[in-house]
C-alpha angles and dihedrals in degrees: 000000000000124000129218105257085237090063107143078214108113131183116270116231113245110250118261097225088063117102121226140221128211088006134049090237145294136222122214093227103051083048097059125096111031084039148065116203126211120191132188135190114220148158129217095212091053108093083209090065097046091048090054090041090092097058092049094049087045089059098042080055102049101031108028086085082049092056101265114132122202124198128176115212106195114207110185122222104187116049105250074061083075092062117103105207091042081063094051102041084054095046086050089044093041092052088236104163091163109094123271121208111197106234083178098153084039095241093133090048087054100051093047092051090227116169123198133344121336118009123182126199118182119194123193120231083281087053093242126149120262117150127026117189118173113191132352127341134018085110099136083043085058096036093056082036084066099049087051091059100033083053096061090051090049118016096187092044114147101223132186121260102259123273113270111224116282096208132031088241085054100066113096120269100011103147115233123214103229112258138215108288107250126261121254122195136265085344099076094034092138092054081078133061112226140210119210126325134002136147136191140267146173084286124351140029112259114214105236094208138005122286090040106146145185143199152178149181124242134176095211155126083245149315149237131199115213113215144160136167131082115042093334141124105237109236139076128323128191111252148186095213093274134103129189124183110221091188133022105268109040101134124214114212088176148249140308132191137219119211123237120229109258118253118258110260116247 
């Protein structure tokens, strides 16, 4: 959604109590005025802020030399996200290079207002708001969001033509068909039919013995089972729906689901 150049909104600073990846630290203030700033809250256990990883990682590349500064605030929201070293693991393993501020207690997400994952937040050289984007798409409308504000850095900037869409449910107005709402443990324990034991835990169910299993039913493009425990690495993992435990201690956070594009009307 865009927002009239004249917004009151202004970036927030980042707190100075939060840790970095990737970059000692920055500073809202020192970052204005030869710079735009783009930041967007993700997760690296929700499969929506993976798919629109790539975009983001597109436009540090292209515009970061242009002015336009990209930062990742990753908010968890399962607990192995509050873990310092599992970020950074998945933001080596992920190829992230743009700079990632720990928002591991949420503060930041909570003084932006920001609502779901991922959530974007571009801010033009006064640090002013300009463009607002919760979940998945709207990626031409940021992307043409960017040029506005790099333009008015540099007006004779030389910019890149604009990212085609990386996927077919990407492109601007494809219709999607709703999906299953996602699984939250332990709270929608009884949304799954288990084998064996599991108990309970802050957020998840731990299999007590091998074999331990879980399953639901989705009515989805595809999905994707969180876990963590044992000798896993904690994220999200493709499913079918179905989880088995192959050793005691795999924990099940729980699932989430991926729409599928509607069918064209006849």
């Amino acid at each position: 959604m865009r927002v009239p150049a004249d917004s009151e909104i202004v970036a927030p600073e980042f707190p100075p109590e939060l840790e970095w990846l990737n970059v000692a630290f920055l500073r809202v203030d020192k970052l204005m005025g030869r710079n735009a700033l783009l930041v967007e809250f993700w997760d690296f256990a929700r499969v929506n802020s993976l798919r629109t990883l790539p975009y983001l990682k597109a436009w540090h590349e292209r515009y970061s030399p242009l002015g336009l500064r990209v930062v990742a605030a990753h908010t968890p929201g399962y607990s192995f996200g509050r873990d310092r070293e599992a970020v950074a693991h998945a933001v080596e393993r992920l190829g992230i290079d743009h700079p990632v501020v720990l928002d591991s207690a949420g503060g930041l997400w909570r003084r932006y207002g920001n609502k779901g994952w991922p959530g974007r937040f571009l801010f033009d050289r006064r640090a002013r708001l300009r463009h607002v984007h919760f979940g998945e798409g709207e990626y031409l409308d940021t992307e043409l969001a960017v040029h506005e504000v790099l333009r008015e850095i540099e007006p004779e900037a030389k910019l890149p033509d604009l990212l085609e869409p990386l996927r077919p449910e990407d492109a601007p107005g494809v219709l999607l068909e709703p999906q299953t709402a996602d699984v939250a443990l332990p709270r929608d324990r009884d949304r799954l039919e288990l084998v064996r034991d599991w108990t309970d835990g802050e957020d998840y169910i731990e299999a007590k013995d091998a074999g331990a299993a879980a399953e639901t039913s989705f009515t989805a493009g595809s999905a994707y089972a969180v876990l963590s425990g044992a000798d896993l690495e904690p994220g999200v993992y493709e499913s079918d729906g179905r989880v088995v435990a192959k050793t005691p201690g795999v924990r099940l956070h729980g699932f989430q689901f991926l729409p599928r594009i509607a069918a064209a009307a006849s």
